[in-house]
Backbone as numpy.savetxt, mean C-alpha at the origin, in Angstrom:
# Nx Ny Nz CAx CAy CAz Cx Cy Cz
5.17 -16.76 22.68 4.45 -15.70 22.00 5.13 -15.41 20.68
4.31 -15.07 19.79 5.08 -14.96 18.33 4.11 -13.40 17.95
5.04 -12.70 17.14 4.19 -11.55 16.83 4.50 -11.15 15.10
3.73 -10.33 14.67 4.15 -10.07 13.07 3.51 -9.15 12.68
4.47 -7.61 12.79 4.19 -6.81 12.19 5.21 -5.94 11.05
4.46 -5.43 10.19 5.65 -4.65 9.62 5.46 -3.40 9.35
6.00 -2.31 9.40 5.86 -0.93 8.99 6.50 -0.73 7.84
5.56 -0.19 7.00 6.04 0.32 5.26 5.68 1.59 5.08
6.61 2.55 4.53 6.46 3.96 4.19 6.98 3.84 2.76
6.03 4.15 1.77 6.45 3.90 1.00 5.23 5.23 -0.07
5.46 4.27 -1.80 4.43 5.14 -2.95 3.84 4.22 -3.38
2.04 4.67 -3.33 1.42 3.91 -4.64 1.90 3.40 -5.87
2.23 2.14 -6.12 2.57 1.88 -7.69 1.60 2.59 -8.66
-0.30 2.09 -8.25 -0.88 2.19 -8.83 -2.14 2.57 -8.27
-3.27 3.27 -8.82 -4.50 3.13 -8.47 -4.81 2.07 -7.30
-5.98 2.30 -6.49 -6.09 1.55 -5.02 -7.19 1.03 -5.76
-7.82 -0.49 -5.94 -8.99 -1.20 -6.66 -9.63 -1.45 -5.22
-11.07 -1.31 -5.21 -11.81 -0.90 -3.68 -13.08 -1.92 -4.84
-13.13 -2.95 -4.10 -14.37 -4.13 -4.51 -15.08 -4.28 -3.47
-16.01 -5.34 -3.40 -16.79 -5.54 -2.16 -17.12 -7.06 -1.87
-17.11 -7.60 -0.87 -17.20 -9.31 -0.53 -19.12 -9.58 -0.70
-19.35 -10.79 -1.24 -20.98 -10.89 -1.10 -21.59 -10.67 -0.02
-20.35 -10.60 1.14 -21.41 -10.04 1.96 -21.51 -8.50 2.55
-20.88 -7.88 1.72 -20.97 -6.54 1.77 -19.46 -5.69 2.25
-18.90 -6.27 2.88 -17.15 -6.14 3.53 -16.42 -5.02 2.24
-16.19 -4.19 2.65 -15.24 -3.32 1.34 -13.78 -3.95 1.97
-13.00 -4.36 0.53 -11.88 -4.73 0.42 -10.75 -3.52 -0.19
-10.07 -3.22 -0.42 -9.12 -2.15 -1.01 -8.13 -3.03 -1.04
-7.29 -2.99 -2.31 -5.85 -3.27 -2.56 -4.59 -2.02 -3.23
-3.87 -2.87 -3.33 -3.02 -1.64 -3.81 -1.67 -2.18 -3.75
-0.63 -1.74 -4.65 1.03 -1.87 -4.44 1.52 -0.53 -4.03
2.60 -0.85 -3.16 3.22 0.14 -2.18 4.98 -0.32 -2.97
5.42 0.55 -3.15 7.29 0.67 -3.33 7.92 1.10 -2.35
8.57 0.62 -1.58 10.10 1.41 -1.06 10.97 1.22 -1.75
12.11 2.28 -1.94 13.36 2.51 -2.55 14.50 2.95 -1.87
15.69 2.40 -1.53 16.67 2.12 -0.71 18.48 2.65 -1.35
18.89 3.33 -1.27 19.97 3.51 -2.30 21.03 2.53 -1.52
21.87 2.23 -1.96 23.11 1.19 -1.61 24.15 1.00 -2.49
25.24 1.03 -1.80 26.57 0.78 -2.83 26.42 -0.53 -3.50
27.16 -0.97 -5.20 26.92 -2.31 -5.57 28.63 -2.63 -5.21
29.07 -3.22 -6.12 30.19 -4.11 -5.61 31.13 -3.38 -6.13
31.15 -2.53 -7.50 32.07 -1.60 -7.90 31.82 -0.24 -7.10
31.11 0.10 -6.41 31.29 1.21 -5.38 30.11 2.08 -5.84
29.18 2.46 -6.74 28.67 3.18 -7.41 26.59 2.69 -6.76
26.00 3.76 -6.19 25.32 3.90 -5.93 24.11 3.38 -6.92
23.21 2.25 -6.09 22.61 1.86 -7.06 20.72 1.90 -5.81
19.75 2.06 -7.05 18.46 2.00 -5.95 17.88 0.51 -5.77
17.60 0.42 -4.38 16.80 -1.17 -4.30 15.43 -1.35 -4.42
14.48 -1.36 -4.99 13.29 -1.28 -4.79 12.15 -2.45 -4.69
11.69 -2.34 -3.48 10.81 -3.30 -3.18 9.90 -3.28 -3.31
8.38 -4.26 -3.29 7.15 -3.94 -3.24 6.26 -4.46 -3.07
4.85 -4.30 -2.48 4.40 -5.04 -1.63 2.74 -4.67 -1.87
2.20 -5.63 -1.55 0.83 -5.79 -2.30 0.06 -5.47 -1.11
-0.94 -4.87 -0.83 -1.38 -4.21 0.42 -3.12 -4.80 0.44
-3.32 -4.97 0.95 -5.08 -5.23 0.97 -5.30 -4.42 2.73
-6.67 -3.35 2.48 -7.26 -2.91 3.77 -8.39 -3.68 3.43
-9.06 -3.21 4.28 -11.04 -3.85 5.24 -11.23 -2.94 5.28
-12.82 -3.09 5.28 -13.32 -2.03 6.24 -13.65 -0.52 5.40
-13.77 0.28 6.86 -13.85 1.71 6.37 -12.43 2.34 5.93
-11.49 1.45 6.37 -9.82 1.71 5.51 -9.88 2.00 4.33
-10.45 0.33 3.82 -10.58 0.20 2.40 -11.52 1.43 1.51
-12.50 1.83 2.47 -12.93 2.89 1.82 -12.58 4.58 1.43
-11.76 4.11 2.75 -10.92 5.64 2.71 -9.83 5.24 1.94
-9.01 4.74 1.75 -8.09 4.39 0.86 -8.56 4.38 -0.50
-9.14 4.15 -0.92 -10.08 4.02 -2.58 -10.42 5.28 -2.46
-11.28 5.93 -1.89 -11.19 7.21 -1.84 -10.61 8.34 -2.34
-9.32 8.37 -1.25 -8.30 9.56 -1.24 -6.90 8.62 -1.79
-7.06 8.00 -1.95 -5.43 7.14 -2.80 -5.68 7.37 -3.91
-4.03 7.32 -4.49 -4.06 7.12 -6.38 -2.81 6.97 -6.42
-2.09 6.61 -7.41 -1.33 6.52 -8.20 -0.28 7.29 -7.58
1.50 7.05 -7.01 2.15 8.28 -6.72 1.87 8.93 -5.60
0.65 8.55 -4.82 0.45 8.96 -3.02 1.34 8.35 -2.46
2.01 9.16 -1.09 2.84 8.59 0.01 2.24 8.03 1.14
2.30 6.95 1.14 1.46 6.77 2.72 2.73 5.60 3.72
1.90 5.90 4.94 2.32 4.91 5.74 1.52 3.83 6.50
2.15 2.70 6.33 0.83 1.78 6.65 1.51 0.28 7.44
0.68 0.03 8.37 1.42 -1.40 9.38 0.31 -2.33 8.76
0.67 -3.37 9.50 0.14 -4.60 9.25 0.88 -5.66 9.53
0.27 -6.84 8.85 0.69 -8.34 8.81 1.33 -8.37 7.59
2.72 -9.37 8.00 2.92 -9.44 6.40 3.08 -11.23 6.02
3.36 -11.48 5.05 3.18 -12.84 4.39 3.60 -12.89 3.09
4.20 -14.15 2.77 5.07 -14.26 1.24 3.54 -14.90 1.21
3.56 -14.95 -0.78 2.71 -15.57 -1.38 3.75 -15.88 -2.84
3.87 -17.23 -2.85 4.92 -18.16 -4.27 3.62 -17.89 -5.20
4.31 -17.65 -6.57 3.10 -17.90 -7.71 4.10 -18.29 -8.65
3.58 -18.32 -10.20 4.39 -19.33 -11.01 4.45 -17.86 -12.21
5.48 -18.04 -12.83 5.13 -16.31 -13.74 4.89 -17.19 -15.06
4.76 -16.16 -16.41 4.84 -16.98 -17.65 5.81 -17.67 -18.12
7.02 -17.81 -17.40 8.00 -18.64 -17.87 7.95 -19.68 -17.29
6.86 -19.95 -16.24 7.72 -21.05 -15.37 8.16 -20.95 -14.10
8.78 -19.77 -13.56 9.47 -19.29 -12.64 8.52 -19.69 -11.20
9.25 -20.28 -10.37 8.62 -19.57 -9.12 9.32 -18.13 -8.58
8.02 -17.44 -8.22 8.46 -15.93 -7.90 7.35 -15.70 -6.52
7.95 -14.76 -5.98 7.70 -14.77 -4.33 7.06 -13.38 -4.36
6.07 -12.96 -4.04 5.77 -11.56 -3.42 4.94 -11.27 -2.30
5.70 -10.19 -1.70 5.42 -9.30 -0.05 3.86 -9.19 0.22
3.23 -9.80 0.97 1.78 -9.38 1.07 1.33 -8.82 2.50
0.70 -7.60 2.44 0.71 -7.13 3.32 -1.21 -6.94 3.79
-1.67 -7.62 5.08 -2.65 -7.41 5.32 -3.12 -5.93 6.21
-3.35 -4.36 6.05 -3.47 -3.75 6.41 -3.87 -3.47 7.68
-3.34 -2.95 8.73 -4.50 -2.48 10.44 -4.41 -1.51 10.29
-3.41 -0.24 9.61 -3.00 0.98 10.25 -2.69 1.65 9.09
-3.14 2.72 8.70 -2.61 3.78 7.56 -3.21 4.82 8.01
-1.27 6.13 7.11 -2.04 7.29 7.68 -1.31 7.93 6.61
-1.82 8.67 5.63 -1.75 9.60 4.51 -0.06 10.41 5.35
1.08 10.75 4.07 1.81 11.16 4.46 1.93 12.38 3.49
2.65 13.63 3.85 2.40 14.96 2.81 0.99 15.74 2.92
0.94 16.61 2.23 -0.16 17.81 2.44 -1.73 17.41 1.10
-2.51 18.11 2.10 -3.69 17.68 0.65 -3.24 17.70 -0.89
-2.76 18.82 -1.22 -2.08 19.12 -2.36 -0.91 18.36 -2.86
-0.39 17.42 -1.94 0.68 16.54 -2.90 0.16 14.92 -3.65
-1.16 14.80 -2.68 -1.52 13.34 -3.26 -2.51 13.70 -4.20
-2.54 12.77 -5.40 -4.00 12.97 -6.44 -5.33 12.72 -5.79
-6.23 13.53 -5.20 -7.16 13.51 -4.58 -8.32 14.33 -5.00
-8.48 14.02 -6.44 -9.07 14.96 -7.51 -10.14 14.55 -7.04
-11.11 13.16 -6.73 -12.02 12.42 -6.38 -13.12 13.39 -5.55
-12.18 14.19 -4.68 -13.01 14.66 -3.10 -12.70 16.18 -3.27
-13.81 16.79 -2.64 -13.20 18.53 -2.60 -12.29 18.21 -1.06
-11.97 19.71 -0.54 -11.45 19.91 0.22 -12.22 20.14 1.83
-13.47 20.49 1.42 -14.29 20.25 3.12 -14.80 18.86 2.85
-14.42 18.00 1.95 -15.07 16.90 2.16 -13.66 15.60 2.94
-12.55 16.21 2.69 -11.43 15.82 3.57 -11.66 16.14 4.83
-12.01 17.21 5.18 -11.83 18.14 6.02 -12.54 17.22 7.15
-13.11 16.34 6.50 -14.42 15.78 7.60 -14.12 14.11 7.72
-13.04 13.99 6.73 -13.18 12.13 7.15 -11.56 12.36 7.57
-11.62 11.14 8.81 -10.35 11.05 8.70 -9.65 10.43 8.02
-8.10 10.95 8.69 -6.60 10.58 7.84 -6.06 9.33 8.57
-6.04 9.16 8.91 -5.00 8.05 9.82 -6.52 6.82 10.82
-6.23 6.16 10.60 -6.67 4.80 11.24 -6.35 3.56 11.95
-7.01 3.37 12.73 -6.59 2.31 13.99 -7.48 1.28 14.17
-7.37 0.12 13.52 -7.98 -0.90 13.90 -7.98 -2.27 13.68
-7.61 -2.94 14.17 -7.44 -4.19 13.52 -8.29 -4.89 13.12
-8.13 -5.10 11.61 -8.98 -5.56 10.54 -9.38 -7.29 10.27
-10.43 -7.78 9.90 -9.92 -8.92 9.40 -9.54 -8.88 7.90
-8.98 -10.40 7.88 -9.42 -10.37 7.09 -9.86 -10.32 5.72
2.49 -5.09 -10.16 3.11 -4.02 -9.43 4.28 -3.73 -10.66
3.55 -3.84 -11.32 4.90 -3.79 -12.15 5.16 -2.29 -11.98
4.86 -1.25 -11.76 5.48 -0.23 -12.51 6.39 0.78 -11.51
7.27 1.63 -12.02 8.83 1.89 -11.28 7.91 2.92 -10.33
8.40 3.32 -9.56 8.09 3.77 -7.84 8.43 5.63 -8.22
8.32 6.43 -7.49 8.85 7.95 -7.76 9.80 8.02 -6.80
């Protein structure tokens, strides 16, 4: 048996881009940061920051496009997977890809940008989701 999941708590890099497949499937993406503090080699506290490219399905993807933005905290499982690409120099460079099952808004209505929706219109969709789906440049807060 082999299994692969990962749990990320982390911040929106950026805006959540919510497209749709020809055959109608809502997709949502998005970059997620964690930030890690750690001693470097002269002793002096330095931050690690990682980050990871997120795609939901589904009614995820819709709630995520939704109520996400820029600077939201969330928490979210899934599958994860490297993807190699080539940058403008040449480089091979590696990044975290994460296929979404599970997210659940972290903090109070009032801390995420959720200018999009009033407040009885939260009131009525949910926060957190369960289902298994098929299917970054910028610095973290």
């Amino acid at each position: 048996m082999s299994f692969n999941k990962v749990t990320i708590i982390g911040y929106l890099g950026r805006d959540p881009e919510l497209r749709y497949t020809p055959q109608g499937t809502a997709v949502c993406s998005f970059s997620i940061a964690t930030t890690e503090k750690r001693k470097d080699k002269s002793g002096e506290m330095q931050d690690s920051t990682t980050w990871f490219k997120v795609t939901m399905w589904n009614k995820q993807a819709e709630i995520a496009s939704k109520y996400l933005s820029k600077g939201s905290q969330l928490y979210v499982e899934g599958k994860l997977r490297t993807e190699d690409w080539i940058d403008k120099e040449g480089k091979t460079r590696t990044s975290l890809e994460v296929t979404g099952t599970e997210m659940q808004f972290i903090g109070t209505k009032g801390e995420s940008n959720m200018s999009s929706s009033s407040s009885s219109d939260m009131d009525n969709e949910p926060i957190a989701t369960n289902s298994a789906s098929t299917g970054d440049d910028e610095i973290p807060f």
